[in-house]
N, C-alpha and C positions, 0 to 999 in steps of 0.2 A: 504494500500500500504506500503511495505518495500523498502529500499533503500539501497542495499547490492554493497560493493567496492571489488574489486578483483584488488590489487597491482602485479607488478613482475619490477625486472630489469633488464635491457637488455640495455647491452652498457655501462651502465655508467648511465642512464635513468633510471625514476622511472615510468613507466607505469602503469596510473590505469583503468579501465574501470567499470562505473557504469552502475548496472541493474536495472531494476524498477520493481519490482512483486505487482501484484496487487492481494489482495483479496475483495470480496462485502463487507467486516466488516471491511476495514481498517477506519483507523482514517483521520477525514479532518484535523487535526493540522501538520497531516507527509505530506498531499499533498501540505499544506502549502510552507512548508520549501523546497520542491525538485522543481530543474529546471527542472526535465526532462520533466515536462510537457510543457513545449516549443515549445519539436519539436515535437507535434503531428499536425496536419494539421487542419486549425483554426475551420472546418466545425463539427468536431466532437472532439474538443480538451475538453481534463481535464482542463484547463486554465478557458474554456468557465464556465464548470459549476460551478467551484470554484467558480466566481466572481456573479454567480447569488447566491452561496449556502451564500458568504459572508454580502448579506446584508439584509438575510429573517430575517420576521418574528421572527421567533426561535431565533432568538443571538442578534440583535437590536429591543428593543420595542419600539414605540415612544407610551407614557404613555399618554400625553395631547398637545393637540394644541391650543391655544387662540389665537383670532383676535380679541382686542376692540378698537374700533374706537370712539373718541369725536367728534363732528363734531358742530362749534360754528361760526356761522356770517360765514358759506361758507369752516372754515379754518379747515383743518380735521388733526387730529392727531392721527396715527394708531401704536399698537405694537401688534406685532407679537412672539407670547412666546411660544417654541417647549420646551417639557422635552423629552429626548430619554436615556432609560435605556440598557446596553452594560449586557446580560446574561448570552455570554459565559462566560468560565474559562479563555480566555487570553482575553489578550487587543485589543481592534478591535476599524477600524474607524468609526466615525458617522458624519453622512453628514447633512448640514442644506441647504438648498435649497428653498430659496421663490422668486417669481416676484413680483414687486410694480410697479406702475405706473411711464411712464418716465418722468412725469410733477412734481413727488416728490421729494424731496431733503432725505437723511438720514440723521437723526440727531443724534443717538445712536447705536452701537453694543456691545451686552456684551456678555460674555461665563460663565457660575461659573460649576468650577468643582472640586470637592471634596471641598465643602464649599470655594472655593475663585471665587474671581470675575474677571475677563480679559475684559477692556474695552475699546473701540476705542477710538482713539482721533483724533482731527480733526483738520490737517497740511495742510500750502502751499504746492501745489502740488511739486513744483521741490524740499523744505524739507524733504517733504516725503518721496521722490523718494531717498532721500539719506541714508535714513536711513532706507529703505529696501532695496538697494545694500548693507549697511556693514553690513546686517543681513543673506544675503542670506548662506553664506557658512556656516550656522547654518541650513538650510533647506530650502525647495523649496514653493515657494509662492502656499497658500491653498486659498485662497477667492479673489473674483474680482465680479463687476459689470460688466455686457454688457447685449447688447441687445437681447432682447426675444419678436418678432412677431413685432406688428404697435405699441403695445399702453403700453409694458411692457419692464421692463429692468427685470435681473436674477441676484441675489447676491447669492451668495456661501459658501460655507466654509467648512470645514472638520477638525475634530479633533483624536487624539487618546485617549480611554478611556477605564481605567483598568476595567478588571475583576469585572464584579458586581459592578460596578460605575457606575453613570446616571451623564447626562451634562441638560443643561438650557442655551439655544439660544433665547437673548432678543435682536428683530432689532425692532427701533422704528423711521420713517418716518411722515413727515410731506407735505400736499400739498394743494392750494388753488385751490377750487371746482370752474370752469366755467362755464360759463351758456350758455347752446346751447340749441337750439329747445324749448326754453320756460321751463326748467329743468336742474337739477344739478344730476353729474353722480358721485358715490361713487360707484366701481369696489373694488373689494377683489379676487383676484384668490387662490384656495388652491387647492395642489395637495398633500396630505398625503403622497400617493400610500401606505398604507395599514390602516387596520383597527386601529382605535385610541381611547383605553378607553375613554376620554374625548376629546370631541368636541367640539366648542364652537367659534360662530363667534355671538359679541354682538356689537354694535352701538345705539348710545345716539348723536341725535341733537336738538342744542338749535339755534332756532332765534327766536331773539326779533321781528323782524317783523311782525311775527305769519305764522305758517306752512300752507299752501295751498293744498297740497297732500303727500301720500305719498306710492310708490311701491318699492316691493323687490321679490326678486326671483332668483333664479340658473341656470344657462345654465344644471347641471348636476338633475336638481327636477325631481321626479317622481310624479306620483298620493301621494304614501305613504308619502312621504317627503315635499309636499307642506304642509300638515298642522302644522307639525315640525315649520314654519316659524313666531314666532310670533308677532305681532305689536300694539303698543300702539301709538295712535296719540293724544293729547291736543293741547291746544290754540299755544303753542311758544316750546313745546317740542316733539319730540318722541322716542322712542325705538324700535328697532329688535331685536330679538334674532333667532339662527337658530343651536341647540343642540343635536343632532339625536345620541340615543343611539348605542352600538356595533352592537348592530343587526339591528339595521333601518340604517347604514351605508353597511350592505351586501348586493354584488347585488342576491346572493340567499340565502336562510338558509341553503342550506351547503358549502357556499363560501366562503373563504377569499378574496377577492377583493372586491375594497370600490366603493361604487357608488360617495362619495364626489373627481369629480375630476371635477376643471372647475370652472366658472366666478362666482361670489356671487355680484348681483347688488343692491345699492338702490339708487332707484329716487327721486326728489321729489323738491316741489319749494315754493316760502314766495309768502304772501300776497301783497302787492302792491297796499295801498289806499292812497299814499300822491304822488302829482307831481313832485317834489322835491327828492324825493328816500329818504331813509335810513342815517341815522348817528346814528354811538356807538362811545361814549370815554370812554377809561376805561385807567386810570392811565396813564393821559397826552398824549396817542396816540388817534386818533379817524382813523374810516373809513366811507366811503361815500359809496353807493350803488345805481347806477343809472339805474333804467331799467322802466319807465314809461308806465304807462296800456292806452290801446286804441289809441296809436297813429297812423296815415294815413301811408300807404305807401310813399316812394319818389322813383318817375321816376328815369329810370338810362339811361346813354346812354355807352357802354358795346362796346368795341372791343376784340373780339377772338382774339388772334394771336397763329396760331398753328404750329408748329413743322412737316415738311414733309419728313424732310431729310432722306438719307439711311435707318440710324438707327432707325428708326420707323416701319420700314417694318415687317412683319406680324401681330402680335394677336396688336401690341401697333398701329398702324396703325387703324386697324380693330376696336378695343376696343374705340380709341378715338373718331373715328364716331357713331358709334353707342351712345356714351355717351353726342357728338354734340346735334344727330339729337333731343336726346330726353330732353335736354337742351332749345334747340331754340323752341321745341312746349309748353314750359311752359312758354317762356316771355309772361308776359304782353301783354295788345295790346299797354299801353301808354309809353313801352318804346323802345329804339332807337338802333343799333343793327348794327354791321359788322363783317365781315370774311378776315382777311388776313393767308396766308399760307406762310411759308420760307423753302427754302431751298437754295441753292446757292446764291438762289434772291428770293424775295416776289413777290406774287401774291395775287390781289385785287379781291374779289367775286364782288362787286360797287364799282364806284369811293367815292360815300357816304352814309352818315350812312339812313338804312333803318327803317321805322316805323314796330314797329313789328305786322303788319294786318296779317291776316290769310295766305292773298295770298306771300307776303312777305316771312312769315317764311315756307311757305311749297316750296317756289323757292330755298329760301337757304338749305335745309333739302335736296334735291336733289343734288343741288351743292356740300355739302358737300359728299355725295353720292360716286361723283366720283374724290375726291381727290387722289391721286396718291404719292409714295412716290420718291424723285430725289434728287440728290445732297446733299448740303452739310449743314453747320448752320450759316446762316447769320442774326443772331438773332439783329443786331444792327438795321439793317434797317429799317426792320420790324417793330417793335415797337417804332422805329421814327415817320415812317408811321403813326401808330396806332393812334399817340397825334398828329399831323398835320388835321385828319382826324375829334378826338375830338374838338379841336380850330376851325375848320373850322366848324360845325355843331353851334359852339357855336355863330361864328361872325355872319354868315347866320343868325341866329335866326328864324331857321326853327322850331326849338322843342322849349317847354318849358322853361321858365326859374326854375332856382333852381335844375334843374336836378342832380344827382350826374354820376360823370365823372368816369369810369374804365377799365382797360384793365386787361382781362387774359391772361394770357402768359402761355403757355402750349410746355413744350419742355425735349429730354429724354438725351442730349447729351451736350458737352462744344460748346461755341461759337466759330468761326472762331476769332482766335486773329491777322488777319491783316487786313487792316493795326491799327485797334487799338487793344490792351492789354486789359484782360478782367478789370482792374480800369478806364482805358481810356474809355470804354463801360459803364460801370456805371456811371461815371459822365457825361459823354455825355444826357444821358438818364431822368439825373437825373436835368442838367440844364433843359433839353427841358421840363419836367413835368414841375420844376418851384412850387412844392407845391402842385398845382393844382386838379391832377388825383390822383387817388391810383392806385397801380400796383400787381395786385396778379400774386402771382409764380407757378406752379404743376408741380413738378420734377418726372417726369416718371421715373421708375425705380432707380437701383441703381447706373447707367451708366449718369444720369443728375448730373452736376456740382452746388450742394446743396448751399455748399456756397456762391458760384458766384451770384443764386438766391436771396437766403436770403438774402446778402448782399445788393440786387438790389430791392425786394421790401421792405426791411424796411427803406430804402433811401427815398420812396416813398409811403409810408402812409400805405403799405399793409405787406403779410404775404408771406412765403411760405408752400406749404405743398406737401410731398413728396406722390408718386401715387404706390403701390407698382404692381408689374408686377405678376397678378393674375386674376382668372376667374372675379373678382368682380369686375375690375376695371374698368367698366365703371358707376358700382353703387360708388366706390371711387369718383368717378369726379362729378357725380351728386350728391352726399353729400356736399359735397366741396361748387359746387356753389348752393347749396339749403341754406347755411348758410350767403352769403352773397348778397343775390339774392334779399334782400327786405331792402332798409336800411329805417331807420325810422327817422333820422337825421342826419344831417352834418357839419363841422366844429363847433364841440360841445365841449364850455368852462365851467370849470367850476373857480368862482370867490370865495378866501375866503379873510375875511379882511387881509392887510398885514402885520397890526400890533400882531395879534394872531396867526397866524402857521408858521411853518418852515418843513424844512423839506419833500416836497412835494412830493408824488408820481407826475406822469405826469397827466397834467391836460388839455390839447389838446387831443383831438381826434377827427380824419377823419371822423368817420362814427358811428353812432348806429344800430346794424341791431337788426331785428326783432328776437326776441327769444335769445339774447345776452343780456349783460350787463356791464356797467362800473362800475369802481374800482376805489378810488380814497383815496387815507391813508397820514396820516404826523403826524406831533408833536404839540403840542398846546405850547404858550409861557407862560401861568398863566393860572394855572385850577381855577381860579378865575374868569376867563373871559368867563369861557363858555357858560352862559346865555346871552351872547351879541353874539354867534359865525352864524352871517349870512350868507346866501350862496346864490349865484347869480349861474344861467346855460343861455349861452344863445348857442342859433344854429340855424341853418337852418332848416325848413321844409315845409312839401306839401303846395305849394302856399301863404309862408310867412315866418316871423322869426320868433321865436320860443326863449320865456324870462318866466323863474320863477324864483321866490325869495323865500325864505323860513329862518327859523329858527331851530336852529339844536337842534333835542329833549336829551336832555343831564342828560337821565337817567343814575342811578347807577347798576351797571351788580346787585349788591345785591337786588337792589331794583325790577328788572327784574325778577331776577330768586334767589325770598330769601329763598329758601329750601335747595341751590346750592351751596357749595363751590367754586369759579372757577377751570375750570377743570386742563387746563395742563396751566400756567403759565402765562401772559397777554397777549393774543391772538392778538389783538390788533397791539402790539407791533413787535411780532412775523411776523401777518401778513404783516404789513409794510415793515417791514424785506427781506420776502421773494418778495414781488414785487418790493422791490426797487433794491434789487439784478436781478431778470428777468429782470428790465429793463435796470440797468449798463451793463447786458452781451448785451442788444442787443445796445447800447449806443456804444459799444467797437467793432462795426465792421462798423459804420458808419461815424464816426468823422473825425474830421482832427489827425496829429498822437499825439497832445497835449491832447485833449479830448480822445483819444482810450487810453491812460497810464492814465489818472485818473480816467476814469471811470473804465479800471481795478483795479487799486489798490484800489479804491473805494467800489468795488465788491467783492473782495479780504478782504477786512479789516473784512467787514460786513460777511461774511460766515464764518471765523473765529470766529468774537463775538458772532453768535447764531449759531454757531456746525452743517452749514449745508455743506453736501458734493455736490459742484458746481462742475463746469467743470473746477473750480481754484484752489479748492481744493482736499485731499482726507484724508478717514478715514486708521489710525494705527493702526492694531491691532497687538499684541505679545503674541501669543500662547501655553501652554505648550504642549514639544512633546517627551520629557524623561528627566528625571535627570540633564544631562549633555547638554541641549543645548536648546533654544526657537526656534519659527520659527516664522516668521513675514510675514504678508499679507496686500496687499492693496484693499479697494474699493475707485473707481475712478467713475465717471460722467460724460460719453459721450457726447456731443454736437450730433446735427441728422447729422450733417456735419461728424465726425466722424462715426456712425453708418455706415454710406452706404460707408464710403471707407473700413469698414471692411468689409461689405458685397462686396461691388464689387472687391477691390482687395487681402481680405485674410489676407490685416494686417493692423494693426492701424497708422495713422497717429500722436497718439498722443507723446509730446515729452517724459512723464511721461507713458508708456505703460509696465506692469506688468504680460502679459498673455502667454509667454514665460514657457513651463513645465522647461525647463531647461537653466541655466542660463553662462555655458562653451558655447564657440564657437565650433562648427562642421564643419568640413572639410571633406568630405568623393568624392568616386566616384563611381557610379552603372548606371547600366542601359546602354544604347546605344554613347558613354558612357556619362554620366551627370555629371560634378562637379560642388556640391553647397558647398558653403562657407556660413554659418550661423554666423550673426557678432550682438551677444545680445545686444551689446554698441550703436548699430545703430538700434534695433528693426527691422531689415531685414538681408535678404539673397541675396548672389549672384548666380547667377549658368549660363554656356557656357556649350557645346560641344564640342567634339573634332572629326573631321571627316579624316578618313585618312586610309590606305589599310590595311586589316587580317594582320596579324605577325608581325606590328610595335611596336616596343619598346618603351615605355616615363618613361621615369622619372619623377619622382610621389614626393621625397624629396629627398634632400640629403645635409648632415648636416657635413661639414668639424672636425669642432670641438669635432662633439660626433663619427664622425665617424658612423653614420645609415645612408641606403640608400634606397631606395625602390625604385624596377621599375614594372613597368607592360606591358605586352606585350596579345595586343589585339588577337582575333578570329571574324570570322565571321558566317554567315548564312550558315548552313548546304547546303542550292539551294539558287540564286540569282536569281528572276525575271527580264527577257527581260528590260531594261527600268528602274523598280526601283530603288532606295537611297541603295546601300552597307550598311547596318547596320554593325557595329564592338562593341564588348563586351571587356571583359577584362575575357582573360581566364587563366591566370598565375602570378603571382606575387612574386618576388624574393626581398626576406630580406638582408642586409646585416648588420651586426654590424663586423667594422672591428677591435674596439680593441678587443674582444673577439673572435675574430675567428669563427664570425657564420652567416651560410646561408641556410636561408630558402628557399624553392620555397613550391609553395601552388599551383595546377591544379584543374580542377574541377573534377578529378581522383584521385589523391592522396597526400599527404602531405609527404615531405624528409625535413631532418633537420641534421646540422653536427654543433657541440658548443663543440671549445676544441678540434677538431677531432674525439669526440664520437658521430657517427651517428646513425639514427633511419630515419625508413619507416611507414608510417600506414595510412588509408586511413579512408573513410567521413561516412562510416559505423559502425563505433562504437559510444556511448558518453565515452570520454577518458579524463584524464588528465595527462600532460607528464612535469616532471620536471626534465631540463637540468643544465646544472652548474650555465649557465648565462640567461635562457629563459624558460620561462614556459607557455605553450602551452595549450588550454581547448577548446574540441570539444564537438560540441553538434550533434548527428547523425544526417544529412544531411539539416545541419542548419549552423552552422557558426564553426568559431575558432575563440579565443582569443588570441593573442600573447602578451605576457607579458616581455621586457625585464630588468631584474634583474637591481631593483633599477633605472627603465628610463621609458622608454614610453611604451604605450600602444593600439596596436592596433587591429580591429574587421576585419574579412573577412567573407562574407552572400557568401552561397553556392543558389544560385540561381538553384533550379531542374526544368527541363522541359522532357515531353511526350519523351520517348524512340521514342517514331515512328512518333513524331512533320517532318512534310515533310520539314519545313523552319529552325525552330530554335535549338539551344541547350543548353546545359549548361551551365551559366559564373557567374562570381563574381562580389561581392562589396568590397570596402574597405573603410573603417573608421580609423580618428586617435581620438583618446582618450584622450589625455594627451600632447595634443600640444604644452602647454605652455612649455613645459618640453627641447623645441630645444633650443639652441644658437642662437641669434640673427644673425648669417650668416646660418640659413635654407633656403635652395630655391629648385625650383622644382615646376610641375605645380602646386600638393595642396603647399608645402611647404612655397613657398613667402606666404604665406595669413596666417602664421600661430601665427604671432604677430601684426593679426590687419589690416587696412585699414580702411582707411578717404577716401567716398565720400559723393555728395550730386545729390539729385533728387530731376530733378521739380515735379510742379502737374502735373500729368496724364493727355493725351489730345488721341482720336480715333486713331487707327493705323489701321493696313490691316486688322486683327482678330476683329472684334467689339467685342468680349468676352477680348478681351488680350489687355490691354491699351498699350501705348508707355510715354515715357518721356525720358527727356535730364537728362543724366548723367553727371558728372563732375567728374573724378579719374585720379589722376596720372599726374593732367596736361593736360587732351583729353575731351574731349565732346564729349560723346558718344549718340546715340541713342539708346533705351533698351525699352525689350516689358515685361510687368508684366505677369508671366507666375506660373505654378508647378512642381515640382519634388517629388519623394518621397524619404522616407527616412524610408529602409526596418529595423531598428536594434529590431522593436518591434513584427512587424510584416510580415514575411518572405513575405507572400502569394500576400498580399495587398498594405504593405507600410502604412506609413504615409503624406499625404499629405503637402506640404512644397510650401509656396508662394514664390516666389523671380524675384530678374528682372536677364531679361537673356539678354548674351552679344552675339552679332553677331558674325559672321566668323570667328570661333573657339577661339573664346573668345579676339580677336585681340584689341587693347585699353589697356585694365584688365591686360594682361599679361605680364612682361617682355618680350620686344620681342614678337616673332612667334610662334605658336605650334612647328614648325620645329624645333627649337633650344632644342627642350627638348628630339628628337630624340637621342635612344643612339643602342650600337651594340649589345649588351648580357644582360643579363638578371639579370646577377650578374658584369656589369660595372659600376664602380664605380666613372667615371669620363665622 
């Protein structure tokens, strides 16, 4: 392709108009450089194919991938090290792209390029945060964390890299392995996407305990590639490797596409011959491992409380029964059993709890049957109910003693907060338990108030865990409670002398289930004492209490494993680390407000000292990105509280939120017609409507001091349907710069321009560039204009095309300002006031009319508004489609928001100026 200019002038104007010739042999570095390819239509655009030609094979090589994972006493330590060689002749970007687990902290990110090394460092998050705002106008943030699927978050990053330069992406992650279903899960996802000389995912685990089993395998295995997979198991150690040459990664022999895409798992779980569990000290920390073999089941007595309201209706509705009935035919016969439903009001399947006999659970399996969904969430009552129900069963002494006490709470949406506020519902809840019960939570979807949950069972001995709204979710729910369905003991202490440790991980817990395990870590006060270091557990179980004593075996890691240097640093110590931190964050949402600010700053201090990236903190990195400038990126660490308000309403709740492509505020208005106000400093957007008859005029800015004014005067629907909403567009818009003498009007027919008195005409059919005295003008055929005024502001106009023979609609415009900051503090007008800023605040989100489109209380200006979480787009990238743009939107033509009335911005001509 060639890119030939053809100037002339006329008027006084320098008129250019570019042409694009394409031949099959041009060069991809000239398609590069030209816009023209913009305006072609996104289905068959040069754009399109550029962007896939930019990141083959041919021009980025990724040379070698390693995953080694150490995995020592549960605590796994994984790096992840990409080499990607750049072969073009210019500089091109290289993207690093991995998922890790969301239960992992990062403790490392490096970059080395051309022999130097770029490495993260690991700040208080609102620090952070400051020092990527004074970095931003050096470039735009290239890496970030967030969430990918149930079980994964996505880190990022992207670099520029010269000509026959290769980079080396070290992220190194750290996470403590849990133990469920009688096994510990070590996940690795790798996604290449293309073939990679060296492959290489290796893992080495040491426990002392001695290894019990051990499997591994790929979601992506074939026949060929299973035996690729190799394993060594001994007494306390083993190893995976899983290496598959260039060609045992094709999925055919004349294919470049790699069959390594997908989960890399290994299982596997310790021996278990002492009552007492496990203890390692290794350099003044030790840890406890509690998971006892053969112990009896313990009865439960189990209230459902399920969620009926509205918002349950269809597949979550459906799903939850179905997930019921096949729940209730797995209890037990010896345990104890009810059904309450809420919605405005609870309703009781019995007034009490049922023995789970056969005839019992197939009455209830029916009942559930015909649950119906009605009203609204009066989740308070309900599970008042639910503990009235359990105390009552207990005073009766109809059942067992020793039983263990629980309610599931299964709900997709916020509570009703009157007459109590959702704190005033958790303490409520949280007196009447009393200790007692545990409370599990199942946040249906992304529309359940996460928080509010979590907050409310970790008050109460339990968890929450979120349900995602998919074909599987009613094997979600029965996962859920297959984990907690059998506990094996209760009210489980464990005792160390007081004069030798400090430092205590928590050493109460509620419950042991079956196929689970406890954790228990701290500081020893004289390693001289540790041949005295006794340990007492006592608790609850099947038809008695439950006491061992033991003495903690206080070998040397050398002496354990004396072939072994240690691997990544004092694990130990580390791991202590990381659970005392899990438990400060969960500490900090349940306290009174003395206890939530020290277990933060507690939490806070400690992920500082061992470099891991919490939800307190985040990693720094500064990047090179030419000569003359760095660019700085953050990763951050979601809470699941966080995840699902990105998922449900499109933007992060966080105050430190970095995901933002660009970091100016946007002012623009398109569409029927839409104005959104995108405000970076608040990490949201605003956007109202304006409704009102074809060929009204508004005033859009208008700025005394610089003398610029811009109006726009609407159009309507080619036919108006009997009965329908009038749509109106914006199908003209008149510039004014009055110290210079210039006035543009822009139609979705042609563009006139007079600056100085030298006029010009020219229309949306050419790509053109036009420079006047004071304004320089850049069209792109039947895509936008650029208006440029000399030494001032800059603004965008989207030529929006539609169907010649559309029977309803036609053609109309957008406009965009660019360079907003650029007004005088007396700008006003509808976008205009908004162009230096606005302070408000919004509550949490609560159901409004649209169960898709939440509501919440605004606060601007002095008013309390009601505002529904809604989209707009925002076409400047892409004409056809748009970009999709979250924001809360303001009622009745934006009244509250505005100065005044839409009416007030009425004016008479197109080019009036007052």
């Amino acid at each position: 392709m060639r890119l030939s200019r053809r100037c002339t002038m006329y008027a006084g104007w320098i008129f250019c108009v570019f042409v694009c010739v394409c031949f099959t042999s041009g060069s991809f570095e000239t398609l590069v450089i030209t816009k023209g390819t913009e305006q072609w239509d996104s289905e068959t655009s040069m754009t399109r194919l550029l962007k896939k030609r930019s990141v083959s094979s041919a021009e980025i090589e990724i040379q070698s991938v390693k995953v080694d994972c150490k995995v020592t006493s549960r605590f796994a330590h994984t790096v992840m090290t990409t080499k990607a060689l750049n072969k073009a002749n210019i500089s091109k970007e290289v993207s690093f792209e991995v998922e890790l687990p969301k239960t992992s902290f990062i403790t490392n990110f490096s970059m080395e390029i051309d022999g130097k090394t770029y490495t993260g460092v690991v700040k208080e998050k609102e620090k952070a945060k400051q020092q990527y705002e004074k970095a931003v106008s050096s470039g735009q943030t290239a890496g970030l964390v967030k969430a990918s699927g149930r079980k994964m978050e996505k880190f990022s990053v992207s670099v520029n890299v010269a000509a026959d330069s290769s980079v080396t992406f070290i992220l190194t992650y750290e996470e403590l392995l849990q133990r469920q279903f009688g096994k510990y899960e070590l996940m690795i996802r790798v996604k290449p996407k293309q073939l990679v000389q060296h492959f290489e995912i290796v893992a080495d685990i040491y426990e002392p305990q001695g290894i019990a089993f051990v499997d591994a395998y790929g979601t992506f295995m074939t026949n060929e590639l299973l035996p690729l997979v190799e394993k060594t198991v001994t007494d306390k150690k083993a190893h995976v490797s899983f290496s598959p040459t260039l060609d045992q990664q094709r999925k055919c022999s004349e294919c470049d596409g790699t069959l390594i895409d997908g989960d890399f798992f290994i299982k596997y779980d310790v021996k278990r011959p002492h009552d007492i569990g496990d203890i390692q000290i290794v350099n003044g920390y030790f840890v406890h491992f509690f998971a006892p073999a053969s112990l009896p089941r313990v009865p439960k007595m189990v209230v459902f409380v399920i969620d009926n309201s509205y918002s349950m209706l269809g597949n979550k509705m459906s799903q939850t029964k179905e997930a019921l009935v096949t729940i209730l035919g797995e209890l037990p016969e010896d345990d104890y059993f009810a059904i309450i439903v809420f919605s405005s009001t609870f309703v009781v399947w019995r007034p009490h709890l049922s023995k789970a006999t056969k005839e019992n659970v197939h009455a209830a399996q029916e009942y559930v049957k015909t649950i119906k969904v009605i009203g609204g969430t009066e989740l308070h009552d309900a599970v008042i109910h639910g503990v009235e129900m359990l105390y009552e069963e207990q005073r009766n002494g109809t059942a067992p003693k020793n039983m263990v006490l629980m309610i599931i709470l299964l709900t997709d949406g916020v509570p009703k907060q009157w007459p109590r506020s959702l704190p005033e519902i958790q303490e409520s809840i949280r007196n009447a338990i009393n200790g007692t019960i545990t409370l599990f939570s199942l946040a249906f979807g992304n529309d359940a108030d996460y928080g509010f949950l979590d907050t409310l069972s970790k008050q109460n001995n339990g968890i929450v865990r979120r349900i995602y709204e998919d074909s599987d979710a009613p094997l979600q729910l029965k996962g859920f409670y297959e984990e907690v369905s059998s506990p094996l003991l209760s009210e489980v202490n464990f005792h160390y002398p007081d004069n030798t440790v400090n430092s205590l991980t928590r050493s109460y817990f509620k419950q042991l289930f079956n196929g689970s395990e406890i954790m228990v870590a701290g500081r020893l006060n004289d390693l001289n004492d540790i041949n005295d270091f006794a340990i007492e557990v006592s608790a609850q179980g099947f038809e008695n209490n439950f006491e061992m004593k033991g003495q903690a075996n206080a070998q040397k890691w050398d002496t354990i494993f004396p072939d072994e240097e240690y691997i990544f640093g004092d694990f130990t110590e580390r791991l202590w680390a990381y659970l005392t931190i899990q438990e400060l964050l969960d500490k900090k949402d349940k306290g009174t407000l003395e206890e939530k600010g020290n277990a933060t700053a507690d939490a806070l201090s400690l992920s500082l000292k061992y470099n891991f990236v919490t939800p307190l903190t985040s990693m720094v990195v500064t990047k090179p990105e030419d000569e003359a400038k760095n660019n700085t990126f953050i990763a951050d660490k979601l809470t699941e509280e966080e995840r699902g308000k990105a998922a449900r309403y499109g933007y992060s709740a966080i105050p430190a939120s970095y995901s933002h492509k660009s970091y100016a505020p946007k002012y623009y208005v398109d569409g029927d017609p839409h104005f959104i106000i995108e405000l970076p400093d608040q990490n949201d957007a605003l956007c109202f409507n304006i409704d009102d008859k074809p060929g009204t005029i508004f005033n859009l800015v208008r700025d005394p001091l610089t003398g610029i004014v811009v109006n726009g005067q609407t159009i309507g629907d080619k036919k108006v349907i009997p009965g329908e909403k009038v749509n109106t567009y914006f199908g003209r818009f008149g510039i004014i710069h009055e110290k210079f003498g210039i006035r543009l009007m822009v139609s979705t027919k042609e563009i006139s321009v007079s600056d100085e008195g030298k006029q010009a005409k020219f229309f949306w059919t050419d790509t053109a560039t036009v420079k006047g005295p004071n304004m320089d003008l850049q069209v792109i055929k039947d895509r936008s204009l650029t208006v440029t005024l000399r030494n001032s502001v800059k603004f965008l106009i989207i030529l929006h095309k539609v169907w010649q023979k559309h029977p309803y609609h036609q053609d109309y415009l957008g406009f965009y300002t660019l360079d907003s900051h650029l007004f005088s503090s007396n700008v006003h007008g509808l976008l205009g006031q908004f162009y230096h800023g606005l302070e408000f605040e919004v509550s949490e989100p609560f159901p409004g009319k649209d169960p898709n489109k939440p509501d919440a209380i605004m606060f601007v200006k002095g008013r309390v508004l009601v505002v529904t979480r809604g989209w707009q787009r925002d076409f400047r990238q892409d004409v056809k489609n748009g970009e999709q743009v979250p924001c809360w939107f303001i009622h009745n033509n934006g009244t509250g928001l505005l100065d005044g009335v839409h009416s007030d911005y009425i004016v008479s001509g197109l080019f009036k100026t007052i």
